[in-house]
PDB file with one MODEL, atoms N, CA, C and O in Angstrom:
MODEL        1
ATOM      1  N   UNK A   1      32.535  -9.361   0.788  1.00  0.00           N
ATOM      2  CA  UNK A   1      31.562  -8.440   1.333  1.00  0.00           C
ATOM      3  C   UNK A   1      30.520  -8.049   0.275  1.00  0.00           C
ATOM      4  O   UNK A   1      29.325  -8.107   0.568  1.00  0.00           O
ATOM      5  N   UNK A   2      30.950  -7.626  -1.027  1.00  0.00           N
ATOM      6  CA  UNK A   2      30.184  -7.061  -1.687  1.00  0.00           C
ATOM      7  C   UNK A   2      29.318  -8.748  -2.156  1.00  0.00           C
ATOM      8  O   UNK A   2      28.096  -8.643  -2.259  1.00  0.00           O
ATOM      9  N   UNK A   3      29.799  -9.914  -2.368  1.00  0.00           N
ATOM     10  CA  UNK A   3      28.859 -10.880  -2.520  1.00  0.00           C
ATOM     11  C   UNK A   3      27.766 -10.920  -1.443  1.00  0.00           C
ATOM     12  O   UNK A   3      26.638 -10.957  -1.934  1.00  0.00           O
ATOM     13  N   UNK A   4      27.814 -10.922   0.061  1.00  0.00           N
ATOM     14  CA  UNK A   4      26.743 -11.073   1.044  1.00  0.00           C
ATOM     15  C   UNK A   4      25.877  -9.544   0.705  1.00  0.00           C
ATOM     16  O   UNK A   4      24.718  -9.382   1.087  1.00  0.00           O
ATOM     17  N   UNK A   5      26.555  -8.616   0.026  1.00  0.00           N
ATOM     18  CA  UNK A   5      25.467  -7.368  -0.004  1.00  0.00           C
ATOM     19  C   UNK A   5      24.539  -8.059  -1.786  1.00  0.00           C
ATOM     20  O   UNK A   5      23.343  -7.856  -1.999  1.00  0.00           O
ATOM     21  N   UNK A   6      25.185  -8.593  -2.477  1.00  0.00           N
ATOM     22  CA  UNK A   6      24.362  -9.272  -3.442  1.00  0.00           C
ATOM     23  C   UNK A   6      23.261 -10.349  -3.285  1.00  0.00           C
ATOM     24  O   UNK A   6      22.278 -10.586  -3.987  1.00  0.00           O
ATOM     25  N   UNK A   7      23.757 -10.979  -2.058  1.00  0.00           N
ATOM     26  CA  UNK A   7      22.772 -12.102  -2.020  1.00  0.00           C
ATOM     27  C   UNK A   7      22.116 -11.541  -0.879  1.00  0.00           C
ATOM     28  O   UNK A   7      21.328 -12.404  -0.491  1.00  0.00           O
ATOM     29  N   UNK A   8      22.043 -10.521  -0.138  1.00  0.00           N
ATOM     30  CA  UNK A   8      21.092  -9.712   0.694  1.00  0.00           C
ATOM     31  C   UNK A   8      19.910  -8.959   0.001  1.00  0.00           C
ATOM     32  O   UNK A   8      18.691  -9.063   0.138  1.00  0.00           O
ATOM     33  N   UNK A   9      20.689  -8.170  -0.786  1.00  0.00           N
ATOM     34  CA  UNK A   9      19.783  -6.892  -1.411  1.00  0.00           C
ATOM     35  C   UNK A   9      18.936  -8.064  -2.762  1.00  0.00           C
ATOM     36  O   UNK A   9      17.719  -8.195  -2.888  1.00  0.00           O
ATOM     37  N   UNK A  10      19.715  -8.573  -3.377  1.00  0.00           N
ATOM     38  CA  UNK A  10      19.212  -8.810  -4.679  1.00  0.00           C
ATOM     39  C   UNK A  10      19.423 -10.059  -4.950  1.00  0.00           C
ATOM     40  O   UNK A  10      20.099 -10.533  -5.863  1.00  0.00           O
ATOM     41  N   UNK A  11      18.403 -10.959  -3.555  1.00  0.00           N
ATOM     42  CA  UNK A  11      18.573 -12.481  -3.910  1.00  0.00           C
ATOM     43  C   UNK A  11      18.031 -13.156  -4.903  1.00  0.00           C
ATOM     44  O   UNK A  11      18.148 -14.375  -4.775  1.00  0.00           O
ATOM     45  N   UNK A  12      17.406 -12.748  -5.973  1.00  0.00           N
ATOM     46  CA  UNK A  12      17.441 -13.690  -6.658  1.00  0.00           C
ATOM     47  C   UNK A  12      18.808 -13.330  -8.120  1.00  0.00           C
ATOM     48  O   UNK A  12      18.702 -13.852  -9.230  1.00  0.00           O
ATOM     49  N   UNK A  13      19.619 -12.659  -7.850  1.00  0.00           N
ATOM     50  CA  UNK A  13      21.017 -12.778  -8.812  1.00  0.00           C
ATOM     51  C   UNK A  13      21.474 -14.012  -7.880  1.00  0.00           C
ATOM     52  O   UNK A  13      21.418 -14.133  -6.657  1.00  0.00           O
ATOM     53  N   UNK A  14      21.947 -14.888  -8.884  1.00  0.00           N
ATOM     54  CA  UNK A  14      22.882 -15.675  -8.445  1.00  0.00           C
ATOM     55  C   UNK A  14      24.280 -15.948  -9.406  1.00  0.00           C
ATOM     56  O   UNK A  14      24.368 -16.580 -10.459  1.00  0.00           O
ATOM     57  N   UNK A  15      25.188 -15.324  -8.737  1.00  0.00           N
ATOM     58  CA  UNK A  15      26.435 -14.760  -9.111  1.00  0.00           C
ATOM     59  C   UNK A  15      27.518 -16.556  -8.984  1.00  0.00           C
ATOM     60  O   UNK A  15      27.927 -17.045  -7.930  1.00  0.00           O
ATOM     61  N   UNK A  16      27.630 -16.900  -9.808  1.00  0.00           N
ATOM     62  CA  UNK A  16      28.169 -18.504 -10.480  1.00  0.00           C
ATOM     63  C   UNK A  16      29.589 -17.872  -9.622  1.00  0.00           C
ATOM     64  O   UNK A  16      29.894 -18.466  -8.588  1.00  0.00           O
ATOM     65  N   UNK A  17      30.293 -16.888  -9.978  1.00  0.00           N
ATOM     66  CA  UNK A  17      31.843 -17.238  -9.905  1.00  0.00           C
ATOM     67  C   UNK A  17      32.171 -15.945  -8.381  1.00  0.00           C
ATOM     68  O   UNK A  17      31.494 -15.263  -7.612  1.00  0.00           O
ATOM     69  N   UNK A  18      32.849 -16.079  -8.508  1.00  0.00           N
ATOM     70  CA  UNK A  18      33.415 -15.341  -6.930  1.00  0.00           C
ATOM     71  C   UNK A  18      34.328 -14.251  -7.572  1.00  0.00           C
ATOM     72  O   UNK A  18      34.974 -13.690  -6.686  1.00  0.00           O
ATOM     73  N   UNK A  19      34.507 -13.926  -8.403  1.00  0.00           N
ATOM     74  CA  UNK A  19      35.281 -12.542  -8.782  1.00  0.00           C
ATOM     75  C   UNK A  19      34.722 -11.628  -8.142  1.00  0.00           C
ATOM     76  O   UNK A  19      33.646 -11.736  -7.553  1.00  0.00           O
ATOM     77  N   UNK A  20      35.751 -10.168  -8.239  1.00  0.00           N
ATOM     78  CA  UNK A  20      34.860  -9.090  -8.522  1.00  0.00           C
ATOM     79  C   UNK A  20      34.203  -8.784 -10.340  1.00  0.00           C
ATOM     80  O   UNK A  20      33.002  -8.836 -10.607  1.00  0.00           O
ATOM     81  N   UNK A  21      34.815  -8.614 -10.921  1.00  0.00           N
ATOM     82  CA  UNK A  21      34.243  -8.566 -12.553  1.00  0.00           C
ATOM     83  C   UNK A  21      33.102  -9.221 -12.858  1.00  0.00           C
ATOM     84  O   UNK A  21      32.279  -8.849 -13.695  1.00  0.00           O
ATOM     85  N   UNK A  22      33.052 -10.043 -12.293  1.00  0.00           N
ATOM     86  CA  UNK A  22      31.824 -10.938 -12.926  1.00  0.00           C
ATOM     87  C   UNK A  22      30.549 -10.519 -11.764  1.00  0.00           C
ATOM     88  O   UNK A  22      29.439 -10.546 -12.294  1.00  0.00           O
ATOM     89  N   UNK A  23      30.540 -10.189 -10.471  1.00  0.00           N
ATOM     90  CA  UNK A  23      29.529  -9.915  -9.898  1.00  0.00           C
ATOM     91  C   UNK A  23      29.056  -8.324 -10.289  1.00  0.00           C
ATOM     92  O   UNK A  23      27.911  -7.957 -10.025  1.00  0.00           O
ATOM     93  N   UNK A  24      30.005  -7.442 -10.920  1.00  0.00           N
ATOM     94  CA  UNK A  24      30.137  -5.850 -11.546  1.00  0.00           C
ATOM     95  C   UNK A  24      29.335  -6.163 -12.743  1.00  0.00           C
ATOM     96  O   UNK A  24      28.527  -5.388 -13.253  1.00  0.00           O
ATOM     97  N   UNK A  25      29.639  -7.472 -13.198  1.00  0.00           N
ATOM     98  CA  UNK A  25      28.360  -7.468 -14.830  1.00  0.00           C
ATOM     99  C   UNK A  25      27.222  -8.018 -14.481  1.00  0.00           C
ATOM    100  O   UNK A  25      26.177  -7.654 -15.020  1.00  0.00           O
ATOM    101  N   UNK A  26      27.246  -9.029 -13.476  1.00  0.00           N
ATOM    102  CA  UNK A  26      25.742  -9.203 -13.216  1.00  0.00           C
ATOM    103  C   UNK A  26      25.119  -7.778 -12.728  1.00  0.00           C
ATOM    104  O   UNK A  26      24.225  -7.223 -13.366  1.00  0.00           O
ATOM    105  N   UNK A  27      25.651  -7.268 -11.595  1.00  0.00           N
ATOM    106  CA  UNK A  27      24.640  -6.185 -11.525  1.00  0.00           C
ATOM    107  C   UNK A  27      24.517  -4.945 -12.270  1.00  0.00           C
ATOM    108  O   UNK A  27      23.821  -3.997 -11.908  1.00  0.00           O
ATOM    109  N   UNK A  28      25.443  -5.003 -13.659  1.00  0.00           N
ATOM    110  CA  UNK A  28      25.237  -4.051 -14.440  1.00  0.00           C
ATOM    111  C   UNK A  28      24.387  -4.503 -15.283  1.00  0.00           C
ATOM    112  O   UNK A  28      23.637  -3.623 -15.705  1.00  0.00           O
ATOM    113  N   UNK A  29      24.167  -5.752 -15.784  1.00  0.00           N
ATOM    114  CA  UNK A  29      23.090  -6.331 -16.782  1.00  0.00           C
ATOM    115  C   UNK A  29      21.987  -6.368 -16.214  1.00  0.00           C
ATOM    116  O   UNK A  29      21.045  -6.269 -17.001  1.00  0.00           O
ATOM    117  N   UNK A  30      21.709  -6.475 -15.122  1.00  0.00           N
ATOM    118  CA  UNK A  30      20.255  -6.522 -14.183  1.00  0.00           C
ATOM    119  C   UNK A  30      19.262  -5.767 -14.499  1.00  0.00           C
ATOM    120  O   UNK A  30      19.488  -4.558 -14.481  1.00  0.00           O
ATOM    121  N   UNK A  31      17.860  -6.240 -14.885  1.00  0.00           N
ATOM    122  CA  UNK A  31      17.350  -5.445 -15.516  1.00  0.00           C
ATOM    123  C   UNK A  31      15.499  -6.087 -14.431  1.00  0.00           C
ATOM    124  O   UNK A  31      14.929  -7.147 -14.692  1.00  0.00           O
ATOM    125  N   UNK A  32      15.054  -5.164 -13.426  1.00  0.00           N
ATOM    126  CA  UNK A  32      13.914  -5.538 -13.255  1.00  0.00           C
ATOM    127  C   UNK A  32      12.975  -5.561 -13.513  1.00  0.00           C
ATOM    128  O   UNK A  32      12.461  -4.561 -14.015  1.00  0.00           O
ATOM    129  N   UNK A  33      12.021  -7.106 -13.235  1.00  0.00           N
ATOM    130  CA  UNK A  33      10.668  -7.007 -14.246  1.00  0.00           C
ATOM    131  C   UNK A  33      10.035  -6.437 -13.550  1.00  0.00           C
ATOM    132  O   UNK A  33      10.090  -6.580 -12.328  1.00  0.00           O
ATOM    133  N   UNK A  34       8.998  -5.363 -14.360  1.00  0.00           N
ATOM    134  CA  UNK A  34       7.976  -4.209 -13.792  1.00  0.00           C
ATOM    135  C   UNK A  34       6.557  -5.356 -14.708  1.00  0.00           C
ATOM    136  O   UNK A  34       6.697  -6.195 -15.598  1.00  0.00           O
ATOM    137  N   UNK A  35       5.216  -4.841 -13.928  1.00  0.00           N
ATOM    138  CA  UNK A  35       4.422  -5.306 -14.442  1.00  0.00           C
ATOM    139  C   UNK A  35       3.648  -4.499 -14.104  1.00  0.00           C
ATOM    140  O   UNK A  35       3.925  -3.719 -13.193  1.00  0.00           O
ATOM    141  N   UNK A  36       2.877  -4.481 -14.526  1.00  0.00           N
ATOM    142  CA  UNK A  36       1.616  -3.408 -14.499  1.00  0.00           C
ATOM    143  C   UNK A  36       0.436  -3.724 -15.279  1.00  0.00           C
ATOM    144  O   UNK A  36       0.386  -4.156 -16.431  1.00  0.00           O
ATOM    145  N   UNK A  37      -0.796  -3.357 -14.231  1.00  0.00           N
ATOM    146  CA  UNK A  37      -2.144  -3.658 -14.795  1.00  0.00           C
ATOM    147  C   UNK A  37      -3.636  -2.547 -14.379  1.00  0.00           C
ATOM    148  O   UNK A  37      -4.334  -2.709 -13.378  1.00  0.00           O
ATOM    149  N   UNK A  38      -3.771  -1.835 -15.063  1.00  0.00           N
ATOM    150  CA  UNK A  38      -4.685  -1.000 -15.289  1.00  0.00           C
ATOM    151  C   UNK A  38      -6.250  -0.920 -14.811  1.00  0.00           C
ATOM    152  O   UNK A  38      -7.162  -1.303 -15.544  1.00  0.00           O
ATOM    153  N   UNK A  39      -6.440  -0.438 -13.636  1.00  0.00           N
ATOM    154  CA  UNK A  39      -7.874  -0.318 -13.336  1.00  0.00           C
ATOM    155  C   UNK A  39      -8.782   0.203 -13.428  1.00  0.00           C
ATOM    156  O   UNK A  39      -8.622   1.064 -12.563  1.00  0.00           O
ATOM    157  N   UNK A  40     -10.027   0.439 -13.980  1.00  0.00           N
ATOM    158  CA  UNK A  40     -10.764   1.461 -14.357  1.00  0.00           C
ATOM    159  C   UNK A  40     -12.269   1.778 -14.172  1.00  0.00           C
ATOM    160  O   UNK A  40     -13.083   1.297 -14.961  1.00  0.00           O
ATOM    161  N   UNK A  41     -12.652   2.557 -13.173  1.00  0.00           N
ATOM    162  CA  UNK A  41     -13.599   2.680 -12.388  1.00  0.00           C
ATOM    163  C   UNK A  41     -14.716   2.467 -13.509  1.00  0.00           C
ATOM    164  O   UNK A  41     -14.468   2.965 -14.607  1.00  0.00           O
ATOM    165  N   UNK A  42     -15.629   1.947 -13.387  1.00  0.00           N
ATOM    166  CA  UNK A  42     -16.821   1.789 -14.782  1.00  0.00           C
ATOM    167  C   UNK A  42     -18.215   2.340 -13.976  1.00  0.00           C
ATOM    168  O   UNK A  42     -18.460   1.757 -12.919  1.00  0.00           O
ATOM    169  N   UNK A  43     -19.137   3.414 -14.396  1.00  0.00           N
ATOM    170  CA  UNK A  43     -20.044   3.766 -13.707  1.00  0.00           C
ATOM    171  C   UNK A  43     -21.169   2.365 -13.506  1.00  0.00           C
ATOM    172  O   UNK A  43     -21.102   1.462 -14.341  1.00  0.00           O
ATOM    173  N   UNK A  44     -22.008   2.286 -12.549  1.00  0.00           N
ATOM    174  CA  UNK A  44     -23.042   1.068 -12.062  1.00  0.00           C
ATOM    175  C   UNK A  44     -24.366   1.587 -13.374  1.00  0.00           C
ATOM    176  O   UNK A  44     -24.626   2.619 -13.993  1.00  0.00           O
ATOM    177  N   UNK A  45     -24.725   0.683 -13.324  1.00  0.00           N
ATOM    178  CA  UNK A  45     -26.324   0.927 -14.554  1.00  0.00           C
ATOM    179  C   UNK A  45     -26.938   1.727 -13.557  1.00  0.00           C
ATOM    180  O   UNK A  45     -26.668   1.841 -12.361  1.00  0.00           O
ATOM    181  N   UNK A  46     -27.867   2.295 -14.300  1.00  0.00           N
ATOM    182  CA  UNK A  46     -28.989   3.135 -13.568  1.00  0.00           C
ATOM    183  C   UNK A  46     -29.581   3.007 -12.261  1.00  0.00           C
ATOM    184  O   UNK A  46     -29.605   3.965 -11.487  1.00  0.00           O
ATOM    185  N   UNK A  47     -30.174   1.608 -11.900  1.00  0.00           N
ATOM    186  CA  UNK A  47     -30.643   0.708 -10.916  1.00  0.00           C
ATOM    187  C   UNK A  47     -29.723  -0.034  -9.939  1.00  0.00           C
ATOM    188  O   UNK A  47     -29.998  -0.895  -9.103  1.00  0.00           O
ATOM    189  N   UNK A  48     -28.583   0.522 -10.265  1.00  0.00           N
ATOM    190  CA  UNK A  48     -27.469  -0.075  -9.165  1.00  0.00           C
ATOM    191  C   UNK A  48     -26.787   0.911  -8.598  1.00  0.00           C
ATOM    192  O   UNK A  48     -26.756   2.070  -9.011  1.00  0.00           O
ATOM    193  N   UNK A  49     -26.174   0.440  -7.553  1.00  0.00           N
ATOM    194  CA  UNK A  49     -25.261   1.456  -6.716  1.00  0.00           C
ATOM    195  C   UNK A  49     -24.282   0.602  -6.348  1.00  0.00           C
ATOM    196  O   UNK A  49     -24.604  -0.524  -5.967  1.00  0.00           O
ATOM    197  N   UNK A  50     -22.475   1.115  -6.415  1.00  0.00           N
ATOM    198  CA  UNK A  50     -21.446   0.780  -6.561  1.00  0.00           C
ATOM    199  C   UNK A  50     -20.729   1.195  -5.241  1.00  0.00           C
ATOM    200  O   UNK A  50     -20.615   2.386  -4.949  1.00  0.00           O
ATOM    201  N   UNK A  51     -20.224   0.150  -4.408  1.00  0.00           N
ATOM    202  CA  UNK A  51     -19.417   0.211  -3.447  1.00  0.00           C
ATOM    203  C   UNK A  51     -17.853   0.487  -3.623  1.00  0.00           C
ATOM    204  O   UNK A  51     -17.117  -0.333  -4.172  1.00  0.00           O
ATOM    205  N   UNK A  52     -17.479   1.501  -3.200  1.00  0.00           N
ATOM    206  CA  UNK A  52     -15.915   0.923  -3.320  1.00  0.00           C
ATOM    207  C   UNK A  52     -15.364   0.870  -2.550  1.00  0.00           C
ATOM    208  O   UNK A  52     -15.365   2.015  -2.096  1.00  0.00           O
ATOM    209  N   UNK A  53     -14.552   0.036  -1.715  1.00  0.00           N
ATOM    210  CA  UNK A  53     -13.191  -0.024  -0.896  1.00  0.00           C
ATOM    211  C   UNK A  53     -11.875   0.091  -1.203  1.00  0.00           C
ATOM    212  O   UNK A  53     -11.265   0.190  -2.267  1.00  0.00           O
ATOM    213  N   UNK A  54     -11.368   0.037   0.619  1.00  0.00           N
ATOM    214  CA  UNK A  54      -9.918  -0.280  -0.039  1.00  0.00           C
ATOM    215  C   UNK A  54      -9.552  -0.019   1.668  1.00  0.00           C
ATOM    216  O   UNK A  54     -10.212   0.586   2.514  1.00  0.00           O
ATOM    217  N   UNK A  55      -8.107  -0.802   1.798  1.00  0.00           N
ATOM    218  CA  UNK A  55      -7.990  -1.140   3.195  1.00  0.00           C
ATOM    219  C   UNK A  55      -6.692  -1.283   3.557  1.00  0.00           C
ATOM    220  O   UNK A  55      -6.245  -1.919   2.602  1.00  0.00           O
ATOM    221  N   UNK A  56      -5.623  -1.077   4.453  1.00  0.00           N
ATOM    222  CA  UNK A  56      -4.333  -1.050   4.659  1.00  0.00           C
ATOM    223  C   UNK A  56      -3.904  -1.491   6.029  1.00  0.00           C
ATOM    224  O   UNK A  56      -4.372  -1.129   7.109  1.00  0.00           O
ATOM    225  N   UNK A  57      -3.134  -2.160   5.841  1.00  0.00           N
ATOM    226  CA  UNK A  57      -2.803  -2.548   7.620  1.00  0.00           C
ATOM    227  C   UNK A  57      -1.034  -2.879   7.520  1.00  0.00           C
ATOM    228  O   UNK A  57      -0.518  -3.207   6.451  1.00  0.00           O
ATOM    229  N   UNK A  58      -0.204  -2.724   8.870  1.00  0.00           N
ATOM    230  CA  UNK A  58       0.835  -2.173   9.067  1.00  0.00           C
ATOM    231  C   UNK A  58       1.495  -3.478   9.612  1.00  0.00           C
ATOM    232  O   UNK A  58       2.298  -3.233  10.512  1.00  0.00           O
ATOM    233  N   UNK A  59       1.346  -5.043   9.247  1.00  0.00           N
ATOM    234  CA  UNK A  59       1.391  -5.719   9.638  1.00  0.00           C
ATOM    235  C   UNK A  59       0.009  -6.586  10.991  1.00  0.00           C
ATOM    236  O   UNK A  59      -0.948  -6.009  11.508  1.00  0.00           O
ATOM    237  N   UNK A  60       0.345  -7.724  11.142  1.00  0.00           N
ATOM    238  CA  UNK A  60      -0.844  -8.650  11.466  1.00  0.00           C
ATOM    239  C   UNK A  60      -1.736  -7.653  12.442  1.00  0.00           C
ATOM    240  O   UNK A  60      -2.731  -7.156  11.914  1.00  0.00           O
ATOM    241  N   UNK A  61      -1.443  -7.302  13.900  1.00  0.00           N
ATOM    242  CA  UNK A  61      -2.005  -6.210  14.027  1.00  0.00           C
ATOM    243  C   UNK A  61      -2.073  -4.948  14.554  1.00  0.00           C
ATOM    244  O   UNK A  61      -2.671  -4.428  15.495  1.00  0.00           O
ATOM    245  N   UNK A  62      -1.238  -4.555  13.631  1.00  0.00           N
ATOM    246  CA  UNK A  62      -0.785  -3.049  13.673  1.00  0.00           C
ATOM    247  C   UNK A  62      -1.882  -2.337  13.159  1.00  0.00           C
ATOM    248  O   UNK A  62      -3.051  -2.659  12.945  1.00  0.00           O
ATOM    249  N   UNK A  63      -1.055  -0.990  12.962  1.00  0.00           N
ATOM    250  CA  UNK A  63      -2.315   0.160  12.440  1.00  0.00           C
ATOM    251  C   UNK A  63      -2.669  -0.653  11.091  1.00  0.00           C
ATOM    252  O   UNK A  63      -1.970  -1.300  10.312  1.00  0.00           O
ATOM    253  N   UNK A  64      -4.030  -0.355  11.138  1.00  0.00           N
ATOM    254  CA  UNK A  64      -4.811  -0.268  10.320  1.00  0.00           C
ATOM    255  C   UNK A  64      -6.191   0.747   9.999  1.00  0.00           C
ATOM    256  O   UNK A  64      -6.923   1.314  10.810  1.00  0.00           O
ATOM    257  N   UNK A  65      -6.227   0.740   8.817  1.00  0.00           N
ATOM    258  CA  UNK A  65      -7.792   1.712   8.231  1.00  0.00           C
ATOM    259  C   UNK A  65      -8.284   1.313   7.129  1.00  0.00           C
ATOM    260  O   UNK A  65      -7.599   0.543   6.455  1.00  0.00           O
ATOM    261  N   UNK A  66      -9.582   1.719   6.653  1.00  0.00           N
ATOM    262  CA  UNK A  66      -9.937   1.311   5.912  1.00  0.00           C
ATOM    263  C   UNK A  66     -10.616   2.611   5.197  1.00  0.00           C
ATOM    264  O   UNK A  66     -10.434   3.701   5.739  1.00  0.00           O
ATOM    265  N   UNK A  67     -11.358   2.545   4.055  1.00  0.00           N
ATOM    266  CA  UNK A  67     -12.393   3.337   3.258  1.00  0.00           C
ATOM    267  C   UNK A  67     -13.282   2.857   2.276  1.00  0.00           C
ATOM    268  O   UNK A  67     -13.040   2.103   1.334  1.00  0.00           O
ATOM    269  N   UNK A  68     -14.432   3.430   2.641  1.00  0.00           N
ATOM    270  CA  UNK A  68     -15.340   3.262   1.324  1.00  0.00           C
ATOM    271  C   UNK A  68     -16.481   4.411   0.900  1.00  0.00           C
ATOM    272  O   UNK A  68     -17.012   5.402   1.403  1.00  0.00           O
ATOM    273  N   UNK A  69     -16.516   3.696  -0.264  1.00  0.00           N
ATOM    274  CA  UNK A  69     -17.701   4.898  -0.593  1.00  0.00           C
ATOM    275  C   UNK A  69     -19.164   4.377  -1.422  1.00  0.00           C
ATOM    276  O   UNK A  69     -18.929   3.237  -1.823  1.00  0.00           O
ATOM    277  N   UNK A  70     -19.816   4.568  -1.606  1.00  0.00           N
ATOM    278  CA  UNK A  70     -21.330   4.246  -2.195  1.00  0.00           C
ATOM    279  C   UNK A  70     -21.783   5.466  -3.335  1.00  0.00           C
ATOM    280  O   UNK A  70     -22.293   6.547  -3.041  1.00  0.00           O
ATOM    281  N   UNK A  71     -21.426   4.942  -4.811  1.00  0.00           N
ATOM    282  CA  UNK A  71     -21.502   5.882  -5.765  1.00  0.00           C
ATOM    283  C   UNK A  71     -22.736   5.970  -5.761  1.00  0.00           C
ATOM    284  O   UNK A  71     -23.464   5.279  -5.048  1.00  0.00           O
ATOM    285  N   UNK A  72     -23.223   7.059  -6.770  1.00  0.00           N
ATOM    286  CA  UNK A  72     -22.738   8.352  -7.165  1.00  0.00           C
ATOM    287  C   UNK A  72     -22.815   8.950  -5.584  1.00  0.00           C
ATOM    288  O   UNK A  72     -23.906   9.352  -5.179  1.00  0.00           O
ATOM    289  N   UNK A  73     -22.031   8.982  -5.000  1.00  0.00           N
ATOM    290  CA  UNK A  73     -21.784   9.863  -3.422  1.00  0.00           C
ATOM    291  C   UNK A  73     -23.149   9.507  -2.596  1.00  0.00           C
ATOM    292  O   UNK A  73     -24.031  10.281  -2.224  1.00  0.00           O
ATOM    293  N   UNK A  74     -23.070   8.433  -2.465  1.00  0.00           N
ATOM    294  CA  UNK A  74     -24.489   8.177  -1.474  1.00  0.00           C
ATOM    295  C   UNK A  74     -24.250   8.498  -0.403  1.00  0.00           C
ATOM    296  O   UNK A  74     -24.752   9.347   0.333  1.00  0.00           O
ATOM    297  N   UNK A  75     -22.876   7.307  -0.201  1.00  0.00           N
ATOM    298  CA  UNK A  75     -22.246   8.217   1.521  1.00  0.00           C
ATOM    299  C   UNK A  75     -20.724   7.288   1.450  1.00  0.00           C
ATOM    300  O   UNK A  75     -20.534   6.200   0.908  1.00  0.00           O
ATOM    301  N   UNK A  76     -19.869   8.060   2.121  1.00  0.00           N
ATOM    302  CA  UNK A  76     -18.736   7.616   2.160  1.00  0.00           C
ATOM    303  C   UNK A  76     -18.102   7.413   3.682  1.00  0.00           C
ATOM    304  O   UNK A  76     -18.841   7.246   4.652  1.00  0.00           O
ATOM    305  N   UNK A  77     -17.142   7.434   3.753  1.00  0.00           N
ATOM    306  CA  UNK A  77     -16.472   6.902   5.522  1.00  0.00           C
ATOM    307  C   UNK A  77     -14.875   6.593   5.062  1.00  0.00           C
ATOM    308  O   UNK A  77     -14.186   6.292   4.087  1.00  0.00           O
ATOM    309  N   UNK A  78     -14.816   6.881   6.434  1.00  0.00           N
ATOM    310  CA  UNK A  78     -13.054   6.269   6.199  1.00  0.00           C
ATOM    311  C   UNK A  78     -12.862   6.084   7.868  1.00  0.00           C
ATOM    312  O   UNK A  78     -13.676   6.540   8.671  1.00  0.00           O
ATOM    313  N   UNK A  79     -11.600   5.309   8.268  1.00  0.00           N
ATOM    314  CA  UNK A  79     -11.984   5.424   9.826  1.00  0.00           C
ATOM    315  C   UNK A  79      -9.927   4.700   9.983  1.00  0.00           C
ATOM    316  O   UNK A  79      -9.369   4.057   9.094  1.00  0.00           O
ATOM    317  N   UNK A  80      -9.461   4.992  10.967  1.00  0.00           N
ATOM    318  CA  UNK A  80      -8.500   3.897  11.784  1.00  0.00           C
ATOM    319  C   UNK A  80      -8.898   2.740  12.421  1.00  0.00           C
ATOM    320  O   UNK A  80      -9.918   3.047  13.038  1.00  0.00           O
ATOM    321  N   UNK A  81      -8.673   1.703  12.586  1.00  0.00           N
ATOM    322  CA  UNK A  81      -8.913   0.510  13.410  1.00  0.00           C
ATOM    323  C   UNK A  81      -7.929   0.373  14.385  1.00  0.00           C
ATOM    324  O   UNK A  81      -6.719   0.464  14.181  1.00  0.00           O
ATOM    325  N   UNK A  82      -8.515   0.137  15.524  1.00  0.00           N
ATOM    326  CA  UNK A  82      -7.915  -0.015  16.938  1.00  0.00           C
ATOM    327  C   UNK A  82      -7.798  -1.269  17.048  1.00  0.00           C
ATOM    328  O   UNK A  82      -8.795  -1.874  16.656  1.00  0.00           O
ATOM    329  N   UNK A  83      -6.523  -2.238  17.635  1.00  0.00           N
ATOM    330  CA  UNK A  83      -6.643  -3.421  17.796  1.00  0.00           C
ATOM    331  C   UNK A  83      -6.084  -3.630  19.121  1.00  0.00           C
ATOM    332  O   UNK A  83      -6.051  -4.761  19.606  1.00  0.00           O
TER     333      UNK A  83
ENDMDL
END
């Protein structure tokens, strides 16, 4: 049991031997990779104006919405999408 909850929850361990002990150290040694990467809004030159988005949907077509805005606050919006 506790192997099908290993290869459910946390398929990519792959547990070599069928004990209990040895599937207790794999998931005590388990260590997940985090990654992370840093974004950072940069103001537009003088003569430009900067859009920003950003958009979410709840599967193919489920809820969805979106937002944007037009720096320095030109005009912004946000809305739900009906499908």
């Amino acid at each position: 049991m506790l192997r099908k909850l290993v290869r459910g929850v946390y398929r990519w361990i792959r547990p070599v031997k069928q004990n209990w002990p040895h599937l207790v150290e794999k998931l005590q040694n388990y260590k997940p990779k985090m990654y992370h990467h840093s974004v950072v809004w940069q103001r537009p030159r003088r003569d430009r104006v900067k859009c920003n988005t950003d958009g979410a949907s709840k599967g193919n077509l489920g809820d969805s919405s979106f937002g944007f805005c037009i720096r320095n606050l030109i005009m912004q919006r946000q809305n739900e999408l009906e499908w």
